[in-house]
C-alpha positions as a Markdown table, in Angstrom:
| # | Residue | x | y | z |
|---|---|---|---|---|
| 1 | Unk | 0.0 | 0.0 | 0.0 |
| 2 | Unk | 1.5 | 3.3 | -1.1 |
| 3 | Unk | 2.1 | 6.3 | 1.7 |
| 4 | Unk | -0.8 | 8.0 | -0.8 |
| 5 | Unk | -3.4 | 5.2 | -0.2 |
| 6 | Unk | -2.2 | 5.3 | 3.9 |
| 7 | Unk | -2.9 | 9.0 | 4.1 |
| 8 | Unk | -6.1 | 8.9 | 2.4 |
| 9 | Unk | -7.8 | 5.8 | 4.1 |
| 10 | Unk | -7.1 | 7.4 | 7.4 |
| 11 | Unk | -8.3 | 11.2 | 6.4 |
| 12 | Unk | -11.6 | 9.4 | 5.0 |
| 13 | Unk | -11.9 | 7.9 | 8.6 |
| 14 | Unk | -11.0 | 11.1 | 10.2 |
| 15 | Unk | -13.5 | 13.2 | 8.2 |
| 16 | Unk | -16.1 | 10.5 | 9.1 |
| 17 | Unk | -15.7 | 10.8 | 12.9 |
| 18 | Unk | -15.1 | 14.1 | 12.7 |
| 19 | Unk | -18.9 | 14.6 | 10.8 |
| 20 | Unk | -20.4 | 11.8 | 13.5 |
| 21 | Unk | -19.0 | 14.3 | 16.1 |
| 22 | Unk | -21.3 | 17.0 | 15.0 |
| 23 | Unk | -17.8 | 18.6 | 14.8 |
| 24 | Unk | -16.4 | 20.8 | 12.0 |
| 25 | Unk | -14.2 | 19.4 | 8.8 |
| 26 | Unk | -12.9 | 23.0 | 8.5 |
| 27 | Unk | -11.5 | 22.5 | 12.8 |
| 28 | Unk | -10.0 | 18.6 | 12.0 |
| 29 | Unk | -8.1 | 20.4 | 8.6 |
| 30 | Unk | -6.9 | 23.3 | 9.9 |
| 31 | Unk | -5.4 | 20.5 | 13.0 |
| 32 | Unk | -4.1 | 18.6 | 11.0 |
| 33 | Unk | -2.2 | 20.7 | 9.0 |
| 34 | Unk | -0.5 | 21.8 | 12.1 |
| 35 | Unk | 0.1 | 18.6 | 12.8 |
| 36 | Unk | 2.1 | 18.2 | 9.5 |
| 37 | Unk | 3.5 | 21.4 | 9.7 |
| 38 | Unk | 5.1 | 20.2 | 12.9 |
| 39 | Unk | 6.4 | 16.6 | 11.1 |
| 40 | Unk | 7.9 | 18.9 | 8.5 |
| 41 | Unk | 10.1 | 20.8 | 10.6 |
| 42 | Unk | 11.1 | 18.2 | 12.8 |
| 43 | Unk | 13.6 | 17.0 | 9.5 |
| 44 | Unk | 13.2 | 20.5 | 7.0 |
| 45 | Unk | 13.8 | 23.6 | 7.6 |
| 46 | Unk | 11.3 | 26.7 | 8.1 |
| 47 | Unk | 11.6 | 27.8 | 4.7 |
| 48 | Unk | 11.5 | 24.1 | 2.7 |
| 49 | Unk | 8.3 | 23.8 | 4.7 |
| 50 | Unk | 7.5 | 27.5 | 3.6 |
| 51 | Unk | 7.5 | 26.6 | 0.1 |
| 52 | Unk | 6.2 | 23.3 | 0.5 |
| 53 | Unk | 3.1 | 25.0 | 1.8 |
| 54 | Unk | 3.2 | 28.0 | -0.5 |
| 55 | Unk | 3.6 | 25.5 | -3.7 |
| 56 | Unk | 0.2 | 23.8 | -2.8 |
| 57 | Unk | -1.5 | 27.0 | -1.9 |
| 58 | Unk | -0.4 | 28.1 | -5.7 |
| 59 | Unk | -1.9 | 25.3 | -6.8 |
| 60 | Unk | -4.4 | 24.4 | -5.3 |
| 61 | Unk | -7.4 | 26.0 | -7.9 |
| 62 | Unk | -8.5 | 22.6 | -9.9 |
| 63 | Unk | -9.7 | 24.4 | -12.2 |
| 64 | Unk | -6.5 | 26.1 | -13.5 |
| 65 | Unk | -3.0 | 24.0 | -15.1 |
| 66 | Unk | 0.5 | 23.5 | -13.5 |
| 67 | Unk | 2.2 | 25.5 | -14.9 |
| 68 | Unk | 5.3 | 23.1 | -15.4 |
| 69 | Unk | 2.2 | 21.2 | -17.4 |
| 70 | Unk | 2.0 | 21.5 | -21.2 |
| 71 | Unk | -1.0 | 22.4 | -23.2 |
């Protein structure tokens, strides 16, 4: 099982107990990007993670190319 398959079997279970909670989806994000934030920087440094973080914000619109991708 890839790290890919891993992360998203347990976020599914996460956003599932999170929703049977009557908690918010926005709360268990936002926590557990801080929690990855802090796995970062345990082995990269602040800027690495910086860009790391700013790459996906950039790209984060599904509607709109890489822009490394070709047409």
């Amino acid at each position: 099982m890839s790290a890919a398959e891993i992360a998203n079997r347990h976020f599914a279970a996460a956003m599932a107990e999170v929703k049977a909670a009557g908690e918010s989806p926005d709360s268990l994000c936002r926590s557990l990007l801080g929690l990855i934030v802090s796995a970062y920087l345990e082995t990269r440094s602040v800027a690495d993670v910086q860009s790391e973080l700013r790459f996906v914000a950039d790209n984060c619109d599904p509607d709109t190319d890489f822009a490394f991708m070709r047409p």
